[in-house]
C-alpha positions in Angstrom: -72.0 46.6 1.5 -70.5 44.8 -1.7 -67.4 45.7 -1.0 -67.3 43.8 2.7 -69.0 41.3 1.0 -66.2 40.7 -1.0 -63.6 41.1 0.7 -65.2 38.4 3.4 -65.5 35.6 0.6 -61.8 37.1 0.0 -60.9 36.6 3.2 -63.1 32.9 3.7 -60.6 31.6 0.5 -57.5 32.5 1.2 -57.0 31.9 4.9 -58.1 28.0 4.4 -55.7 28.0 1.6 -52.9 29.3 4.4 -54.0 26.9 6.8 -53.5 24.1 4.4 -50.5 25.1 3.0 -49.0 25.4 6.7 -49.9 22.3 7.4 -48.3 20.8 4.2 -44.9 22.7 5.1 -44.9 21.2 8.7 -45.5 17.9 7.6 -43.0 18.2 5.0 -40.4 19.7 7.3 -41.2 16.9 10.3 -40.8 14.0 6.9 -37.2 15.8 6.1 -36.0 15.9 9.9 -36.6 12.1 9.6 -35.0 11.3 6.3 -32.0 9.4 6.5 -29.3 9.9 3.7 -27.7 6.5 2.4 -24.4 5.1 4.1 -21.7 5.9 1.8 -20.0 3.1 -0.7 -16.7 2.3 1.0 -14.6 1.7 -2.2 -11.8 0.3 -0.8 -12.1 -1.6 2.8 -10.4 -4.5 4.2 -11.4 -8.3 3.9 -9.3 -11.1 6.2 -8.7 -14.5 5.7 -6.9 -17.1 7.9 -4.1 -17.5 5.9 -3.4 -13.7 4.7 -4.9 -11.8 8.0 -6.0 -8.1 6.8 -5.9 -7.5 3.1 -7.3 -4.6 0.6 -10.5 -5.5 -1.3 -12.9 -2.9 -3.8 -16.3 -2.2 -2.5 -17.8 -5.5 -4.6 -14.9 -7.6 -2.3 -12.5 -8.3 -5.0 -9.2 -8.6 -4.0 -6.2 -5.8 -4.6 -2.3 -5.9 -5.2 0.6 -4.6 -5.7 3.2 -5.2 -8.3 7.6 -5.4 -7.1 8.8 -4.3 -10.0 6.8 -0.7 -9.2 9.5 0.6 -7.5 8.5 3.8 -7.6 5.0 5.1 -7.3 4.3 4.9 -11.3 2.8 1.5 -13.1 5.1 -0.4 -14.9 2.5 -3.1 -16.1 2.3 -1.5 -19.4 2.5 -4.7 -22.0 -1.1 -5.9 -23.8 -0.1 -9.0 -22.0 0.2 -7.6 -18.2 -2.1 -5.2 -18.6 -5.2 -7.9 -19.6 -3.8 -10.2 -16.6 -3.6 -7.8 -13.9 -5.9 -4.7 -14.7 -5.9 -1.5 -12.8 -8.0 -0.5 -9.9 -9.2 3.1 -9.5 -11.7 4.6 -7.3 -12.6 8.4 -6.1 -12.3 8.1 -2.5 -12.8 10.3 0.4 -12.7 9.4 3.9 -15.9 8.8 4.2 -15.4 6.2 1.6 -12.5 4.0 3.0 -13.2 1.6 5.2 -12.1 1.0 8.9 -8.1 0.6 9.3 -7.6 2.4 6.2 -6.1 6.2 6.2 -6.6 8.1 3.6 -2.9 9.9 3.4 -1.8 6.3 2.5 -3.3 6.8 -0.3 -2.7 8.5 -3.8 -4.0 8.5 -7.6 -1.8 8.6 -10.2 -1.9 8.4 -14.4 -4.5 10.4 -16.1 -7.9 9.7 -18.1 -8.5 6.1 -18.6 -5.4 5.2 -17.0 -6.0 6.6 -13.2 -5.3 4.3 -10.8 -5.3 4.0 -7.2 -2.1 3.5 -5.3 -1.6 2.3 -1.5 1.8 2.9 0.3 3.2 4.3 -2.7 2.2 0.8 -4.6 -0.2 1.2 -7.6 -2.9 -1.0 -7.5 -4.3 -4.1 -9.6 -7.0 -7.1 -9.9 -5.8 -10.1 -10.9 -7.6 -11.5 -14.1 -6.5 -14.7 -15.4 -6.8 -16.4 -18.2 -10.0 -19.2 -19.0 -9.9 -20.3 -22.6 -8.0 -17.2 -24.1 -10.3 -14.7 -22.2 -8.8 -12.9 -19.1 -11.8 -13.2 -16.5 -11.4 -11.4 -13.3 -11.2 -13.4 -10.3 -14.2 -13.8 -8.1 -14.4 -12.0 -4.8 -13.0 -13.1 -1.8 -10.4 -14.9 -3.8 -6.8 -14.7 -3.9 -5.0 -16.5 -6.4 -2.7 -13.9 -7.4 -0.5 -13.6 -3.9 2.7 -15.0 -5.2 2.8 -15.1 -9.1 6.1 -14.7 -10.4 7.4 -13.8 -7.2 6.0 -10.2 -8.1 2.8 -9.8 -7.1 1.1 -9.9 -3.9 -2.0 -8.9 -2.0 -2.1 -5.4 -1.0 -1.9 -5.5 3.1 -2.3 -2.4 5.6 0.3 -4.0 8.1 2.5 -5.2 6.3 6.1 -4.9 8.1 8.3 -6.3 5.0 7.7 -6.1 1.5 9.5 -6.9 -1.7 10.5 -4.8 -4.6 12.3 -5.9 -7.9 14.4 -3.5 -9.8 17.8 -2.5 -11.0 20.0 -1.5 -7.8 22.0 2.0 -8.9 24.8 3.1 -6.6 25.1 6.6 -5.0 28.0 6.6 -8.0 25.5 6.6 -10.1 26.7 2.4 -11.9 24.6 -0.5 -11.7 25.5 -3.4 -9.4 23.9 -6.8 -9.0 23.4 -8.6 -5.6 26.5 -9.5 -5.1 27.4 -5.7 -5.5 29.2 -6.6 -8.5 29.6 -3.3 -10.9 27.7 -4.7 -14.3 26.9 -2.6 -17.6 23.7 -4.3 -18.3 19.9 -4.1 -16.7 19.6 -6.9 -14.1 16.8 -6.6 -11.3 17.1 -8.0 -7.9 14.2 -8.8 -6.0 15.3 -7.5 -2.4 13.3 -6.7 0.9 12.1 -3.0 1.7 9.6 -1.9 4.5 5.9 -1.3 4.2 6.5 1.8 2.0 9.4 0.0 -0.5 12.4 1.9 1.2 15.3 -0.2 0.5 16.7 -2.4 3.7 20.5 -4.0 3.7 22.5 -5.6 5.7 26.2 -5.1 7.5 29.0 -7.9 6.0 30.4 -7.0 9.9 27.4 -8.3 11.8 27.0 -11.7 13.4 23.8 -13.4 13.8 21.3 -11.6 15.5 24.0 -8.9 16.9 24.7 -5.5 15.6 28.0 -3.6 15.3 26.9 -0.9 13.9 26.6 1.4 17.5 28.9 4.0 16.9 27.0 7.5 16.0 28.7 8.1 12.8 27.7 4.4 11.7 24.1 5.0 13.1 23.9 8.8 11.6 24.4 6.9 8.3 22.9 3.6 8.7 19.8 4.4 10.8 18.6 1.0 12.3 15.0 -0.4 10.9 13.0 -0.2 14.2 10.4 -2.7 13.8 8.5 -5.1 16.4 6.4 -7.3 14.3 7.1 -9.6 11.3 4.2 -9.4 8.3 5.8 -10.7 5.3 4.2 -11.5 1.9 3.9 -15.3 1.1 7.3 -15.3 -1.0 9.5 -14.9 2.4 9.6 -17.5 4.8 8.3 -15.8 8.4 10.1 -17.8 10.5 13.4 -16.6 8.8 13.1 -12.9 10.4 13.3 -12.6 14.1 12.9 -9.0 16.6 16.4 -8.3 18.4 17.3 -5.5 20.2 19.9 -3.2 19.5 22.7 -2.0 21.7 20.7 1.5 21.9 17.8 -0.3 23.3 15.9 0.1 19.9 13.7 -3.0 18.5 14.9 -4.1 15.3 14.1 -6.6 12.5 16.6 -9.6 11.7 17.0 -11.4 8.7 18.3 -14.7 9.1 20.2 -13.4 11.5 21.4 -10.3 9.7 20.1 -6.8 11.7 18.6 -4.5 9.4 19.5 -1.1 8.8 18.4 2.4 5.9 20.6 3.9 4.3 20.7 7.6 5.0 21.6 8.8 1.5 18.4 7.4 0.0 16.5 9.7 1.9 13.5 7.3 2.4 12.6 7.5 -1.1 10.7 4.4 -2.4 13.1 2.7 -5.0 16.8 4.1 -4.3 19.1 2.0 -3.3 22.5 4.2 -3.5 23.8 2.1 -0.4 25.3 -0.7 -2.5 27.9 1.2 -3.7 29.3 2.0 -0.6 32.9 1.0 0.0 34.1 -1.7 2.3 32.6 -2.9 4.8 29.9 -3.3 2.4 25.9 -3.4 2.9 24.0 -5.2 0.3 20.6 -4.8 -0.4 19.3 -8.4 1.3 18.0 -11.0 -0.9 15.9 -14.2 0.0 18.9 -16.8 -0.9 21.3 -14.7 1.8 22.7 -17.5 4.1 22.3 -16.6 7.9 24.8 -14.4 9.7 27.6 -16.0 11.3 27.5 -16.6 15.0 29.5 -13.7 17.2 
């Protein structure tokens, strides 16, 4: 009789304590099945303004760029002096963490430790940061007073359809040339235009304005034209300078004052090369702002 005694006081304890605890795992489980995790930080997203359209910003807003004289994907703002001015911008990213417009095969981190940084189209990316009374402050968000400076650094666009790179022009020969495809023995950059990804784009000394002769398939299997439809250029070129032709093989392709634009097969769309110059005649130089317009057919 003690016995069933006990075991029904047993009995009386524990299955209120099941009920209880059932009830507390229900709840629980019905307050998870309505818990919302928090949107993700997009790192890097795009901000537009009237006068630049679409440009790159970090997840606080702050405007990004690119340097020309990277020609390659590896930072070359290494003095005290350029490093205070235009600091470098790194963030982890995953696709989740980009915003919209933005692929994340555009982009790629490079350096190591403290000096990781983000780069976009093969372009390393910075802040600009200048200097207030001897102290380098970093400019405000939504502002963009470094497009321009030095004719070097601009804002880091997503369409852009020209862009402009600064750096010593080496000849499939292996010698240096300037823009004038003169051979020299010193380091001289020239700032010349490249596409969206810093492939080097020339010109045709044979072309007249806004005409190509360059139709033959040798001269196209070596001088593939630069299809392009649209004209996005950083502030230091002049828009209305480039215009969209079409080529004699019905392709859409970008003018420079009048001069067609054309890669150079032996560079092998490699950011930076620029063998092309060293081409004999009829030469293709890289193209320069200061180029005077083609000549009329």
């Amino acid at each position: 009789m003690r016995s069933y005694y006990f075991t029904f006081q047993w009995k009386k304890l524990l299955f209120p304590g099941l009920l209880a605890f059932a009830i507390l795992l229900i709840a629980r489980c019905s307050s998870d099945d309505s818990y919302t995790p928090p949107a993700p930080v997009m790192q890097v997203k795009l901000a537009n303004s009237a006068s630049l359209g679409d440009f790159l910003v970090d997840k606080d807003g702050r405007t990004l760029y690119f340097f020309a004289n990277d020609s390659a994907t590896v930072n070359t703002c290494q003095s005290a002096g350029c490093k205070a001015l235009w600091p470098i911008f790194f963030a982890g990213i995953t696709p989740q963490t980009i915003g919209k417009g933005l692929d994340i095969n555009d982009f790629d981190t490079i350096g190591a430790g403290a000096s990781m940084q983000l780069a976009y189209k093969g372009r390393p990316l910075y802040y600009y940061a200048p200097s207030s009374n001897g102290t380098n402050k970093p400019e405000a968000a939504g502002q963009t007073l470094g497009e321009g400076v030095g004719n070097n650094w601009f804002v880091a666009k997503p369409d852009y359809t020209i862009t402009v790179t600064n750096a010593q022009l080496v000849g499939a020969d292996g010698n240096k040339y300037d823009s004038a495809l003169t051979l020299i023995t010193n380091n001289s950059k020239t700032r010349y235009l490249t596409d969206a990804r810093g492939n080097t784009l020339y010109a045709f000394t044979v072309d007249k304005l806004n005409t190509s002769n360059c139709t033959s398939a040798g001269c196209l299997g070596t001088w593939p034209v630069y299809v392009m439809d649209k004209i996005v250029v950083p502030s230091y070129l002049n828009k209305a300078d480039f215009t969209v032709i079409t080529h004699p093989s019905g392709s859409k392709q970008l003018a420079y004052k009048g001069w067609p634009l054309y890669y150079y097969v032996g560079d092998n769309m490699t950011m930076g090369l620029n063998k092309g110059v060293s081409v004999s005649y009829p030469r293709w130089p890289v193209v320069v702002r200061s180029r005077t317009a083609a000549p009329a057919p």
